[in-house]
ROSE-4610 file (N, C-alpha, C; in Angstrom, 1 decimal, always signed):
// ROSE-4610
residu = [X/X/X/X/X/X/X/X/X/X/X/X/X/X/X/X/X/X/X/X/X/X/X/X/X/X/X/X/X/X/X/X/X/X/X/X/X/X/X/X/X/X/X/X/X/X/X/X/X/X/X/X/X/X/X/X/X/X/X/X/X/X/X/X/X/X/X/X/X/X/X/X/X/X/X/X/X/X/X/X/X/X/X/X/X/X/X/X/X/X/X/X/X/X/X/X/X/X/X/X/X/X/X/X/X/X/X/X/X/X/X/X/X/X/X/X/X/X/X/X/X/X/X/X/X/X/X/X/X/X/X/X/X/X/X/X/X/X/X/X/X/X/X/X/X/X/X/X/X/X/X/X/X/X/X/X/X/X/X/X/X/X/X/X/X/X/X/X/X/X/X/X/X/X/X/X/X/X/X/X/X/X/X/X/X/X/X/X/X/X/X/X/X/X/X/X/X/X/X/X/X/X/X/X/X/X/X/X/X/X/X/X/X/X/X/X/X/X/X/X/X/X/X/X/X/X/X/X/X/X/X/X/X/X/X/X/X/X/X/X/X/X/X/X/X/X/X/X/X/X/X/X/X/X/X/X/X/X/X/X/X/X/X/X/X/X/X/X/X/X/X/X/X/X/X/X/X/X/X/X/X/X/X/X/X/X/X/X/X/X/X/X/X/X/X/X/X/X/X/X/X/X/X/X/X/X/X/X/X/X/X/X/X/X/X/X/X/X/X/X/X/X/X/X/X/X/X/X/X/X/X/X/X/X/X/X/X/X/X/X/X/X/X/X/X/X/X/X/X/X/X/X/X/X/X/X/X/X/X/X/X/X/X/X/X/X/X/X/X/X/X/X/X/X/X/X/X/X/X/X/X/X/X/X/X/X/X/X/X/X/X/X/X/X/X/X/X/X/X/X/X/X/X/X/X/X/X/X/X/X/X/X/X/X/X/X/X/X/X/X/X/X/X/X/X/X/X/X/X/X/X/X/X/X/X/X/X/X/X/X/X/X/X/X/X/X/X/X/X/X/X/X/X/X/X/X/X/X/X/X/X/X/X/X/X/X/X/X/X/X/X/X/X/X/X/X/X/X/X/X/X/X/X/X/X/X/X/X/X/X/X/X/X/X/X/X/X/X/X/X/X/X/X/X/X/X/X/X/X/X/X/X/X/X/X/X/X/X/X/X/X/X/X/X/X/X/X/X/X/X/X/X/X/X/X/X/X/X/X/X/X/X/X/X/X/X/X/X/X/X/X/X/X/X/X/X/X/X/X/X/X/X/X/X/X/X/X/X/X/X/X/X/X/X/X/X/X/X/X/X/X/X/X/X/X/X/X/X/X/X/X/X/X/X/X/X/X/X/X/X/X/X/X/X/X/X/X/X/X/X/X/X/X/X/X/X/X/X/X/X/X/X/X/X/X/X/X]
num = [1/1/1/2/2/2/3/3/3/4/4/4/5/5/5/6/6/6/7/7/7/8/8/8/9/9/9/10/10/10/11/11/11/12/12/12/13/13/13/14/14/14/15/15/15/16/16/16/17/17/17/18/18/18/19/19/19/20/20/20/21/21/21/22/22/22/23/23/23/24/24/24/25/25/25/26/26/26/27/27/27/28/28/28/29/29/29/30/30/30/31/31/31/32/32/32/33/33/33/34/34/34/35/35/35/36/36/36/37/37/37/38/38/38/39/39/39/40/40/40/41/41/41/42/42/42/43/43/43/44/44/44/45/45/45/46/46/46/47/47/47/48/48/48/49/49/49/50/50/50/51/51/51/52/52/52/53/53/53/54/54/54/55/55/55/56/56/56/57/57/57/58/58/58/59/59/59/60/60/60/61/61/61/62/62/62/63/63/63/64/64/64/65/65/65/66/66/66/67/67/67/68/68/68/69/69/69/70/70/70/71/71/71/72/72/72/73/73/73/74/74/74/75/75/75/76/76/76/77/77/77/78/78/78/79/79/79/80/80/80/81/81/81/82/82/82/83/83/83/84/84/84/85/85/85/86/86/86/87/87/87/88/88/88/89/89/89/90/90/90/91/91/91/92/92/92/93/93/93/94/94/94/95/95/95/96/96/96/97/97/97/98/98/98/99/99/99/100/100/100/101/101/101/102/102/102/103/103/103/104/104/104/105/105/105/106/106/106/107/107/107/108/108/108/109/109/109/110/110/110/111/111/111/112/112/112/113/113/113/114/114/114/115/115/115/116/116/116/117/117/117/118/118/118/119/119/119/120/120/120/121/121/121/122/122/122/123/123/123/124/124/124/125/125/125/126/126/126/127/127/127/128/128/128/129/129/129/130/130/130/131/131/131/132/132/132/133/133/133/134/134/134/135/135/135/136/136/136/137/137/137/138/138/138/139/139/139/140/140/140/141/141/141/142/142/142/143/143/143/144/144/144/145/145/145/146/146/146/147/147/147/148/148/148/149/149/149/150/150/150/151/151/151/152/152/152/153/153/153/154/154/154/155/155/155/156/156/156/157/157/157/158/158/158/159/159/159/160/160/160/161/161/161/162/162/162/163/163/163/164/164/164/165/165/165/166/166/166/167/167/167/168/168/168/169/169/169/170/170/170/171/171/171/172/172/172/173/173/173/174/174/174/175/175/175/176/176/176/177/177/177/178/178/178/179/179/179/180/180/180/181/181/181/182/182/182/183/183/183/184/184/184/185/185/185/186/186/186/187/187/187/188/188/188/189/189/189/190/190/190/191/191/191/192/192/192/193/193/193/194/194/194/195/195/195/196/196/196/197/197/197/198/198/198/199/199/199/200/200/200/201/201/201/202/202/202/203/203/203/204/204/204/205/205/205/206/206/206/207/207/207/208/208/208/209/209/209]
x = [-19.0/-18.2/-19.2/-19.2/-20.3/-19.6/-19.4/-18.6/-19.3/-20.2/-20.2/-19.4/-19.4/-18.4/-16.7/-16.7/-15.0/-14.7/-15.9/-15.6/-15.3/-16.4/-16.0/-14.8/-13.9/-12.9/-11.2/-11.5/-11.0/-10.8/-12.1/-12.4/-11.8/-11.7/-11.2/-9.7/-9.4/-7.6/-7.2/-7.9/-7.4/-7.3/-8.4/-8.5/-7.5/-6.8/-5.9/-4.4/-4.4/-2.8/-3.0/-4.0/-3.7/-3.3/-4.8/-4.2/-2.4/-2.0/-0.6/+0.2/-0.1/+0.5/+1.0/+0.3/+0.7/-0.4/-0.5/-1.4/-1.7/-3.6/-3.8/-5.1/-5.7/-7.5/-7.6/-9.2/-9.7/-8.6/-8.9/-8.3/-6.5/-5.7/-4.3/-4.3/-5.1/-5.3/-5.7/-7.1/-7.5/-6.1/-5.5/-4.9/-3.3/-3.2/-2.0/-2.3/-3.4/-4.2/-4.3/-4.8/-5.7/-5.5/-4.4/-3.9/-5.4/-6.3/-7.2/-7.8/-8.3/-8.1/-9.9/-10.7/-11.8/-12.7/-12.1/-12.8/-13.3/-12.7/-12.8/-14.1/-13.5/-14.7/-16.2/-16.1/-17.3/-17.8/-17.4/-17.9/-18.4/-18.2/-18.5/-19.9/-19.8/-20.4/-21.8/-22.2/-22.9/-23.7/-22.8/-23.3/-23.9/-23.3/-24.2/-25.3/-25.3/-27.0/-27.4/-26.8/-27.9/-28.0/-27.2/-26.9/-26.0/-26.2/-25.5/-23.5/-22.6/-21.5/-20.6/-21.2/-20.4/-18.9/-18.5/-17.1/-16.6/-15.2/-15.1/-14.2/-14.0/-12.7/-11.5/-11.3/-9.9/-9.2/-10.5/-9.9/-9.7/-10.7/-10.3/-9.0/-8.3/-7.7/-6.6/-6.7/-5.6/-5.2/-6.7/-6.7/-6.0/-5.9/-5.6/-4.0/-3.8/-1.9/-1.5/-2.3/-1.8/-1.7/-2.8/-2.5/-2.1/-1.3/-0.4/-1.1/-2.6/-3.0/-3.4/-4.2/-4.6/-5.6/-5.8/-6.7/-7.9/-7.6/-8.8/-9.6/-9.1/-9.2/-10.5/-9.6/-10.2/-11.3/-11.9/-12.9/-13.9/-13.7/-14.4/-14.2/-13.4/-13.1/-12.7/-12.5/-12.1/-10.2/-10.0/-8.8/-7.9/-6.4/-5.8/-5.6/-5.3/-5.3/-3.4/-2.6/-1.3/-1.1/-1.6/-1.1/-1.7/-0.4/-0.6/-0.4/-1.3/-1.1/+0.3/+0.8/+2.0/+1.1/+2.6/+2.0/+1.4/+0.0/-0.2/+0.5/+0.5/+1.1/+0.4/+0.4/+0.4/+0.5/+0.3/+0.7/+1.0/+1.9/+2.0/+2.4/+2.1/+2.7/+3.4/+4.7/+6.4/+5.9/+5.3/+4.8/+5.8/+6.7/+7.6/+8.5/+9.8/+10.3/+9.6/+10.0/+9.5/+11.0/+10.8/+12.2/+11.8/+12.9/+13.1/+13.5/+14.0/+14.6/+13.5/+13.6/+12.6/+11.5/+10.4/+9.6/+9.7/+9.0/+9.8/+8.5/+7.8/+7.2/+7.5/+6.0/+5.4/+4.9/+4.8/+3.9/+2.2/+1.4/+0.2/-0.2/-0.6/-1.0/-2.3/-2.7/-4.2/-4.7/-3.6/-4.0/-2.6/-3.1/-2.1/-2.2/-2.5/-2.2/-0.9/-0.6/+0.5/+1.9/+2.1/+3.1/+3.4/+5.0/+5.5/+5.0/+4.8/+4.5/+5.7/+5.6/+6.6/+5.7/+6.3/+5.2/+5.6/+4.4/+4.7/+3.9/+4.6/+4.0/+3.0/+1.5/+0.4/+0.6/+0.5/-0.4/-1.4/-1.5/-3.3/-4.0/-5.6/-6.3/-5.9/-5.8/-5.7/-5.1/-4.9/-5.0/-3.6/-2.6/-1.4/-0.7/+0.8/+1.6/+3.0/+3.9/+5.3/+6.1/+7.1/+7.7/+9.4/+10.4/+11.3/+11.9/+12.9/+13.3/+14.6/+14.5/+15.6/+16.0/+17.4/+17.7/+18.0/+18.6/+18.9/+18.0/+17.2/+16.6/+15.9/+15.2/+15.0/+15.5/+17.0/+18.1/+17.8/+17.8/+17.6/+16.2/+15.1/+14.7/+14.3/+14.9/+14.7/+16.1/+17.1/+18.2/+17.9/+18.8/+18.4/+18.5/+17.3/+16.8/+16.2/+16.1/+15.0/+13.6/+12.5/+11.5/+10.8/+9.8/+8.7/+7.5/+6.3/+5.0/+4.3/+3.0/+2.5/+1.1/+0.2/-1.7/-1.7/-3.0/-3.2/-4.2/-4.6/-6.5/-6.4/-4.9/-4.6/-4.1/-5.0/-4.7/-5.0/-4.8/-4.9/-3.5/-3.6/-2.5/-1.8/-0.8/-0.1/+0.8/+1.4/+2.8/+3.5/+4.9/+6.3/+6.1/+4.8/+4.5/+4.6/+5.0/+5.5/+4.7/+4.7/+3.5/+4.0/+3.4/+4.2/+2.6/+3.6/+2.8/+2.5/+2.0/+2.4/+1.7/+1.9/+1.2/+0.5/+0.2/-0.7/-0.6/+1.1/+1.5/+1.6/+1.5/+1.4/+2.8/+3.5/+5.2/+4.8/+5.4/+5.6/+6.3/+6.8/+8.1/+7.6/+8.4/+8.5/+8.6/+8.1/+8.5/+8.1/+8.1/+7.3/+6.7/+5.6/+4.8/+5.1/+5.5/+6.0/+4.6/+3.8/+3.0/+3.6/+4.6/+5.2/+6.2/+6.4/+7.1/+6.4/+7.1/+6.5/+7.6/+7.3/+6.2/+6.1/+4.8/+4.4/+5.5/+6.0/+6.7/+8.0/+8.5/+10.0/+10.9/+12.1/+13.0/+13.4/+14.0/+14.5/+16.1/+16.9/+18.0/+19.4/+20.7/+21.8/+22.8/+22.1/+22.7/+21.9/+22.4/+21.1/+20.4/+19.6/+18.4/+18.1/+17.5/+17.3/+15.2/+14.7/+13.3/+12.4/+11.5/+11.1/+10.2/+9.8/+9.6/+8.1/+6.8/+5.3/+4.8/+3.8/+3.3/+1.9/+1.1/+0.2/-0.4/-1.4/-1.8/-1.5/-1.2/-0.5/-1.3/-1.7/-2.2/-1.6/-2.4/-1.8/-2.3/-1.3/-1.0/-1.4/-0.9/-1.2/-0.2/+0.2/+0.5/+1.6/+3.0/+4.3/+3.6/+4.0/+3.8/+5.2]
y = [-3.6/-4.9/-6.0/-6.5/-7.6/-9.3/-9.5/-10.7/-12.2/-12.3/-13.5/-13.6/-12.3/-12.4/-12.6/-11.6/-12.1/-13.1/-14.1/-15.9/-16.4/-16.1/-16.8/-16.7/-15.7/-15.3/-15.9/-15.8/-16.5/-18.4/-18.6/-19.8/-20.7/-19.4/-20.0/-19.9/-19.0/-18.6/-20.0/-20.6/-21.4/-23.0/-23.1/-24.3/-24.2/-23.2/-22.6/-22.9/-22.9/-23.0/-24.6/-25.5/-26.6/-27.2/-26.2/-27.5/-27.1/-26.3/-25.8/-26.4/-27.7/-27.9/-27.5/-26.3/-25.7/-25.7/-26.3/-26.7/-25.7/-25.4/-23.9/-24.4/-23.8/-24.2/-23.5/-23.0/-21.5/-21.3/-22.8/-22.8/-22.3/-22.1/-22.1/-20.5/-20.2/-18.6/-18.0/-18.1/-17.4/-17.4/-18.6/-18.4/-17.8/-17.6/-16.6/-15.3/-15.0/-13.6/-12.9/-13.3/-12.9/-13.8/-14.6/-15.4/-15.9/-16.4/-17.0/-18.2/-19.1/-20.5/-20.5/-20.0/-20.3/-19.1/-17.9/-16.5/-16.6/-17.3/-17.6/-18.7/-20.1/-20.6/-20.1/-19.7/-19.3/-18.4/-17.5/-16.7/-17.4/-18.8/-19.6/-19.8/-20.6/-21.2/-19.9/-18.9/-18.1/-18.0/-17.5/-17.8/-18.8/-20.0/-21.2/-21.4/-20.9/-20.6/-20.1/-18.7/-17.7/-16.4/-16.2/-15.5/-13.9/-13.1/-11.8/-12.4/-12.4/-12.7/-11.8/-10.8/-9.7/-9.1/-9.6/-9.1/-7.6/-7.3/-5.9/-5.9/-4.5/-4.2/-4.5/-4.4/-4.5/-6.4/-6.9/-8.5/-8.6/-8.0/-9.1/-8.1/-6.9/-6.9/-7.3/-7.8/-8.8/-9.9/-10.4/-11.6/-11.3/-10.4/-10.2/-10.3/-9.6/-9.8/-10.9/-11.7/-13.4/-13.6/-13.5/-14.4/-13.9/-12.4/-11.5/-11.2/-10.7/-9.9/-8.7/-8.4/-6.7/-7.0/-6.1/-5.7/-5.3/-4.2/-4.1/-5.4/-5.6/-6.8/-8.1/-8.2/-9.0/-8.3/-7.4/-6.7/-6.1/-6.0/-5.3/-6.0/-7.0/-7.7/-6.8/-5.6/-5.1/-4.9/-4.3/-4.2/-5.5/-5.3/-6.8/-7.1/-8.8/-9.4/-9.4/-9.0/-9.0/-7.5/-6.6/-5.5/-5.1/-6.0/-6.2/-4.6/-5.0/-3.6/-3.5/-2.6/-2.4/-3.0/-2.9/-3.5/-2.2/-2.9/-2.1/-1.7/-0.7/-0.3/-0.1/-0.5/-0.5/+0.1/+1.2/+1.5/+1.0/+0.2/-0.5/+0.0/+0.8/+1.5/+0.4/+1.0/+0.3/+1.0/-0.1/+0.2/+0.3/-0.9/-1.1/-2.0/-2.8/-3.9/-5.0/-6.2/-7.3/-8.9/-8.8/-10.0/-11.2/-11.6/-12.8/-13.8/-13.4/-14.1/-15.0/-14.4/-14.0/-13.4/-13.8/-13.2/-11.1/-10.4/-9.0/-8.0/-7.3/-6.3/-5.3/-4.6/-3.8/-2.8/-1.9/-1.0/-0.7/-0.9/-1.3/-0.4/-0.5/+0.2/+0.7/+1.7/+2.1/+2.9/+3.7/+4.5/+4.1/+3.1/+2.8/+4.0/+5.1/+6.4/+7.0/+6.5/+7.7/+6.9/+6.1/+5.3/+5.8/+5.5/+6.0/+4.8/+5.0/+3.7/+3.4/+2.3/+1.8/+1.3/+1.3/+0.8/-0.5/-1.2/-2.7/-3.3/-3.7/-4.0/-5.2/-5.8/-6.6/-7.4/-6.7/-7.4/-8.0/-9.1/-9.8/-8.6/-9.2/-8.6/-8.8/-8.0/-8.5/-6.9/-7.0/-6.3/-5.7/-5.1/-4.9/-4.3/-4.6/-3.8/-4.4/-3.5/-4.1/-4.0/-4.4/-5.1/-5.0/-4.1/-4.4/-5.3/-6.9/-7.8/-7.0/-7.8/-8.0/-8.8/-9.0/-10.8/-11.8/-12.9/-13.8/-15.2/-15.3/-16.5/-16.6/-15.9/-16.5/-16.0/-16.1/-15.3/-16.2/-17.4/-18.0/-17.5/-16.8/-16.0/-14.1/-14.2/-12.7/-12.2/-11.9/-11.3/-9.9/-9.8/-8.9/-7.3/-6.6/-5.1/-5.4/-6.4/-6.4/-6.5/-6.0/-5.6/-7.0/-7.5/-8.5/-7.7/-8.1/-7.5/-8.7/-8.1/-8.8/-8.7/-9.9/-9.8/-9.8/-8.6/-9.4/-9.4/-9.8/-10.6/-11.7/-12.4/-13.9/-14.7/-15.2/-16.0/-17.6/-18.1/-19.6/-20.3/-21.0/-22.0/-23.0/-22.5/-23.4/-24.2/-25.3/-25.8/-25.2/-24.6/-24.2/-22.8/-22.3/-20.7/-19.7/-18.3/-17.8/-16.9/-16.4/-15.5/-15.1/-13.9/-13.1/-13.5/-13.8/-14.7/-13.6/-14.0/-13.4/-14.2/-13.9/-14.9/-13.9/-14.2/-13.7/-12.7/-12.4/-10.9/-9.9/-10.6/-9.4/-9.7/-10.2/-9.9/-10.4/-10.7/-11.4/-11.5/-12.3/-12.6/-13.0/-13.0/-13.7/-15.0/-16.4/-17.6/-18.3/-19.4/-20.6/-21.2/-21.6/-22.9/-24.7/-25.2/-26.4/-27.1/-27.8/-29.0/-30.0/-30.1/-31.2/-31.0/-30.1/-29.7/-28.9/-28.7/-28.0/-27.2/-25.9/-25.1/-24.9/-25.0/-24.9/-24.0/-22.9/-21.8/-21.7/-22.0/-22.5/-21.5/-21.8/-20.7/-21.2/-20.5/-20.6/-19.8/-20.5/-19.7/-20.4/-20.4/-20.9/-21.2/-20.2/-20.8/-21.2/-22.1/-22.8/-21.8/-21.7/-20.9/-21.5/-20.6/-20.8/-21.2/-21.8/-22.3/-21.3/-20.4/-19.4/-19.6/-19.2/-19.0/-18.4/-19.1/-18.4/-18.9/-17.4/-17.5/-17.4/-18.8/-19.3/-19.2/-19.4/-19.7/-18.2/-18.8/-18.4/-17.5/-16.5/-15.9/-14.9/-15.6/-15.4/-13.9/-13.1/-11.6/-11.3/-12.2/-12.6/-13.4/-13.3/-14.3/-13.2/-13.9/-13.2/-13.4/-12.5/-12.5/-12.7]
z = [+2.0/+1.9/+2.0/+1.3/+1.3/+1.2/+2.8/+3.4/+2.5/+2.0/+1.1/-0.1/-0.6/-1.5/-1.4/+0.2/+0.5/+1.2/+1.7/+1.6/+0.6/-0.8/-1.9/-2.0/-2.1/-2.5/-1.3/-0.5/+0.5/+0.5/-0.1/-0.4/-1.5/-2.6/-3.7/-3.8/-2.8/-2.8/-2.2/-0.9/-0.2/-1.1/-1.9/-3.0/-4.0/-4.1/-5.1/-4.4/-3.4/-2.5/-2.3/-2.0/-1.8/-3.0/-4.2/-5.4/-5.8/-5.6/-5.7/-4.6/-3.5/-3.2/-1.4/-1.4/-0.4/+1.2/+1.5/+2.5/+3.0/+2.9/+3.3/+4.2/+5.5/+5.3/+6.4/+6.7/+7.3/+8.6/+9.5/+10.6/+10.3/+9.6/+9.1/+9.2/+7.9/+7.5/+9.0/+9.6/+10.7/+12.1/+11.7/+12.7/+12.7/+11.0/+10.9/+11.0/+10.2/+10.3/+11.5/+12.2/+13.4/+14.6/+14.7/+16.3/+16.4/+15.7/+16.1/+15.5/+15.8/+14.9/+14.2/+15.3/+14.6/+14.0/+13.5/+13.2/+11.7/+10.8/+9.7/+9.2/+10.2/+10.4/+10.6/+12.1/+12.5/+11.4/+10.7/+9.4/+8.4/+8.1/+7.0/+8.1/+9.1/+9.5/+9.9/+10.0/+10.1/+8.8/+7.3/+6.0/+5.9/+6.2/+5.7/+6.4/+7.6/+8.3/+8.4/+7.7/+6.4/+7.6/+8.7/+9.5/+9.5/+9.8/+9.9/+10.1/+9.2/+9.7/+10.5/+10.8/+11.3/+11.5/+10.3/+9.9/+10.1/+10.4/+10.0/+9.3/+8.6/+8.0/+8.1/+9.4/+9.8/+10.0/+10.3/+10.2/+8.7/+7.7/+6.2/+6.0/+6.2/+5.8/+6.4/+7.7/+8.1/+7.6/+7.1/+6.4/+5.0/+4.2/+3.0/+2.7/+4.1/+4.2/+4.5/+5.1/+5.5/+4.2/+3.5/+1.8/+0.9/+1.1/+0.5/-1.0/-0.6/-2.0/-1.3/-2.4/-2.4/-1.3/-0.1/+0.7/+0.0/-1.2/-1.8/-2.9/-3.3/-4.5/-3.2/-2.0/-1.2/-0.5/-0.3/+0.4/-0.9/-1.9/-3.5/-4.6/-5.0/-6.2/-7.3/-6.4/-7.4/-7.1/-8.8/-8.8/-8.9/-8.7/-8.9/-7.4/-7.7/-6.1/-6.1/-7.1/-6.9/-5.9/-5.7/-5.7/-4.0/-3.4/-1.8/-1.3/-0.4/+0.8/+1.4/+2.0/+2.9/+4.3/+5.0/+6.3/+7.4/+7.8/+8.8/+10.2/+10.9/+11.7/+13.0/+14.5/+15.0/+16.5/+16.7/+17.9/+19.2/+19.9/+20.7/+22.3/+23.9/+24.8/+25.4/+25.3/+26.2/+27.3/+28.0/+29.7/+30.3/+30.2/+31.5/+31.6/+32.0/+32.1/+32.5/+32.5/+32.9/+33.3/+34.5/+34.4/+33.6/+33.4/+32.6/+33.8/+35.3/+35.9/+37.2/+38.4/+39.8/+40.0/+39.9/+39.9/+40.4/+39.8/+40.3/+40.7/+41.4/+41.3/+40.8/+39.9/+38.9/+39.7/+39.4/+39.4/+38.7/+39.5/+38.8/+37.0/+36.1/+35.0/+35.1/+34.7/+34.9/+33.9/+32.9/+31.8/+30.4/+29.9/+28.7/+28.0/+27.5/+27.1/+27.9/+28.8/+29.5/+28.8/+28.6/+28.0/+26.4/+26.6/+25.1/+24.0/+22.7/+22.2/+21.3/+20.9/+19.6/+18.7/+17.3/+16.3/+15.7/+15.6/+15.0/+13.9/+12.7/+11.7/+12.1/+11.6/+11.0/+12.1/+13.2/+14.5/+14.4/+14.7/+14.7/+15.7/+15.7/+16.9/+18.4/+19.3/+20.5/+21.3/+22.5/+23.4/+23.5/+22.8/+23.2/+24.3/+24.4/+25.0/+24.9/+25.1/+25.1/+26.1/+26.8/+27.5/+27.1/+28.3/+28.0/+29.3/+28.4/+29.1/+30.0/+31.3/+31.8/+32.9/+32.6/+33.1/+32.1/+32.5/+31.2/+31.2/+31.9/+32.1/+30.6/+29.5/+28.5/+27.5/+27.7/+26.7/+25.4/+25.1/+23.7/+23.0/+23.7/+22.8/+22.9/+24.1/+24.1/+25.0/+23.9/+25.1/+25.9/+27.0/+27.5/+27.3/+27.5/+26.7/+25.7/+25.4/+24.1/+24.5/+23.7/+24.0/+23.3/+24.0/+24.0/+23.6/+22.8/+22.4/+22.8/+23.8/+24.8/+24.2/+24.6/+24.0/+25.2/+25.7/+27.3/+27.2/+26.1/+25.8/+25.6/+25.6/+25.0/+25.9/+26.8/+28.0/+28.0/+27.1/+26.4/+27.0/+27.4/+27.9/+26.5/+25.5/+24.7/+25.0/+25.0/+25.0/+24.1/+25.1/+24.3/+24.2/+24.2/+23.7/+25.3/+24.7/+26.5/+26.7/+28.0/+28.7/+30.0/+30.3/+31.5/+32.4/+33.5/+34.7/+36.3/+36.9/+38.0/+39.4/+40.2/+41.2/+42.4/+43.5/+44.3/+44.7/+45.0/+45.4/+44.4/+43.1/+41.8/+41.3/+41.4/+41.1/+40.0/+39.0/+37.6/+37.1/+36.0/+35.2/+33.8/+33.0/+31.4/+31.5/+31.2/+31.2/+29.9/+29.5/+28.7/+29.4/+28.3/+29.2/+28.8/+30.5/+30.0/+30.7/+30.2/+31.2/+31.9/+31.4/+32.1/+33.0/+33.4/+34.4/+35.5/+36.2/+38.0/+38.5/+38.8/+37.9/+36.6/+35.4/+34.3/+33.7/+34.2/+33.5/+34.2/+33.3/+33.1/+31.8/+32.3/+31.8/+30.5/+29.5/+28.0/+27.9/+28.2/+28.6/+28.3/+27.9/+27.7/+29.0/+30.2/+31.3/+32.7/+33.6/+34.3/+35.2/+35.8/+36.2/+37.1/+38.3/+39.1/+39.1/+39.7/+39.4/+40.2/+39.2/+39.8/+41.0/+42.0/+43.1/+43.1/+42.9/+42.7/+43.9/+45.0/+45.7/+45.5/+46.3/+46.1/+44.2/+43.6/+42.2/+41.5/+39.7/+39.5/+38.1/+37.8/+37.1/+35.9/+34.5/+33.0/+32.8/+32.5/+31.9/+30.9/+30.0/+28.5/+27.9/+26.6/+25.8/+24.9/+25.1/+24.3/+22.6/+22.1/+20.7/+20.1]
């Protein structure tokens, strides 16, 4: 695979969606592809200083499904760029519940192999696992029993975006993140909620997908 070629090509798709109108650029793509804003960049920015870009397979062809062509076409030039891949599949292990409400104690994880998995279509990169809710505190986006797919390599602080938290004694919950409120993680819910209760600071699990 020879990644100057699948920039060019990346490059010219993206000049091709704007002149069409459709606002596209590395930071957009990288960060539908691959939940990351600057992986695309940094690749340009490596080529242009004549540097190893160290790409692998598995990101362009994430990248290939963001811009719905051929995986192959975008990694070889060869073939057609209409003739999209199916979605990749993912193995994901349903560890365990997680409240939506009061902070709750877990039982610690130590071998994600012993867990059943579920499979999930064109995951970005990141550290999985899934999560079944219970409680109603963030019923407007996850009612309860429904399963959440968790990064827990994605511990970036977003506005509005949610993440299972935990505080000093280990307990944890599902929340959003609000900055402007106290405490940051706050409920998403149709009926009022009680304001969760975190002892001493307050430590990110990862990042709801």
């Amino acid at each position: 695979m020879n990644m100057v070629d699948v920039l060019r090509r990346i490059e010219e798709w993206i000049a091709a969606e704007n002149a069409a109108g459709r606002r596209m650029s590395p930071r957009a793509l990288s960060l539908k592809a691959l939940n990351s804003t600057d992986t695309i960049r940094n690749w340009i920015r490596a080529r242009d200083a004549g540097k190893d870009i160290g790409a692998n397979e598995r990101s362009v062809s994430a990248i290939a499904r963001a811009m719905e062509v051929s995986g192959e076409w975008l990694r070889t030039g060869e073939g057609s760029p209409t003739d999209v891949d199916p979605p990749a599949l993912d193995q994901v292990p349903l560890i365990s519940w997680i409240s939506a409400g009061q902070l709750s104690d877990h039982d610690s994880v130590t071998d994600l192999t012993d867990y059943p998995v579920i499979h999930v279509a064109d995951l970005p990169h990141g550290r999985w696992i899934a999560l079944r809710v219970q409680g109603t505190s963030m019923n407007k986006l996850s009612p309860p029993d429904s399963i959440i797919i968790v990064d827990i390599s994605d511990k970036r602080l977003i506005p509005g975006k949610c993440y299972i938290v935990s505080d000093e004694t280990g307990a944890a919950t599902y929340k959003a993140y609000d900055p402007k409120r106290m405490p940051y993680f706050v409920a998403r819910s149709y009926v009022e909620q009680e304001t969760p209760k975190f002892i001493g600071d307050v430590r990110i699990i990862g990042r709801v997908y």
